[in-house]
C-alpha positions as CSV (number, residue, x, y, z in Angstrom):
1,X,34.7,-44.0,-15.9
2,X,34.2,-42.6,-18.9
3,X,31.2,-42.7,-21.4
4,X,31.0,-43.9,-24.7
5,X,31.0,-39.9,-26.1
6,X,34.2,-38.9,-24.3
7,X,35.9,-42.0,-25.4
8,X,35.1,-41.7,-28.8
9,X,36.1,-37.8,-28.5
10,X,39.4,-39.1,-27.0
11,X,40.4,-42.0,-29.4
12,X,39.8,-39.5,-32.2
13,X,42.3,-36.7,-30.3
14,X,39.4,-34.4,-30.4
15,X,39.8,-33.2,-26.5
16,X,43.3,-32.4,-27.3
17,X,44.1,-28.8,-27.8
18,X,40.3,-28.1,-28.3
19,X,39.8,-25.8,-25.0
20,X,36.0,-25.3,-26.5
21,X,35.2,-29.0,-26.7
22,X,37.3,-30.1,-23.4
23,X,35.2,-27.1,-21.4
24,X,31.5,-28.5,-23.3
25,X,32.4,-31.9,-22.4
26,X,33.2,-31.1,-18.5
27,X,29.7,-29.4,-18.5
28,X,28.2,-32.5,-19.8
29,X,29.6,-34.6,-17.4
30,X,28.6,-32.7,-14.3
31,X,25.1,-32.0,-15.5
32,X,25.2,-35.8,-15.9
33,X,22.9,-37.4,-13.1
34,X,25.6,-39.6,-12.3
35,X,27.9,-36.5,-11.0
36,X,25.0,-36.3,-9.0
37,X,25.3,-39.6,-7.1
38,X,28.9,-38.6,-6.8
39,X,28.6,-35.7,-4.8
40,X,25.6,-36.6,-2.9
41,X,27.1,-40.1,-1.6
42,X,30.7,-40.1,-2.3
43,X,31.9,-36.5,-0.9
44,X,29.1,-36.9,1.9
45,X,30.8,-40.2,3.2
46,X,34.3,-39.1,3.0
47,X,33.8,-35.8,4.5
């Protein structure tokens, strides 16, 4: 789901066309400890 910041960025049509901004915000997200969960639980159950 996304957060608050991506949506924002999003609604405003910031992401769009902005490779720098699109690239910071995927860093963001998988630095995020909820990426975290994801790949520690998710992957490990479906693999």
């Amino acid at each position: 789901m996304p957060d608050a910041e991506l949506t924002s960025l999003a609604k405003d049509g910031k992401l769009k066309g902005n490779g720098e901004e699109l690239i910071r915000q995927v860093d963001r997200m998988l630095t995020d400890p909820k990426a975290s969960a994801f790949y520690d639980h998710f992957v490990g159950q479906w693999l």
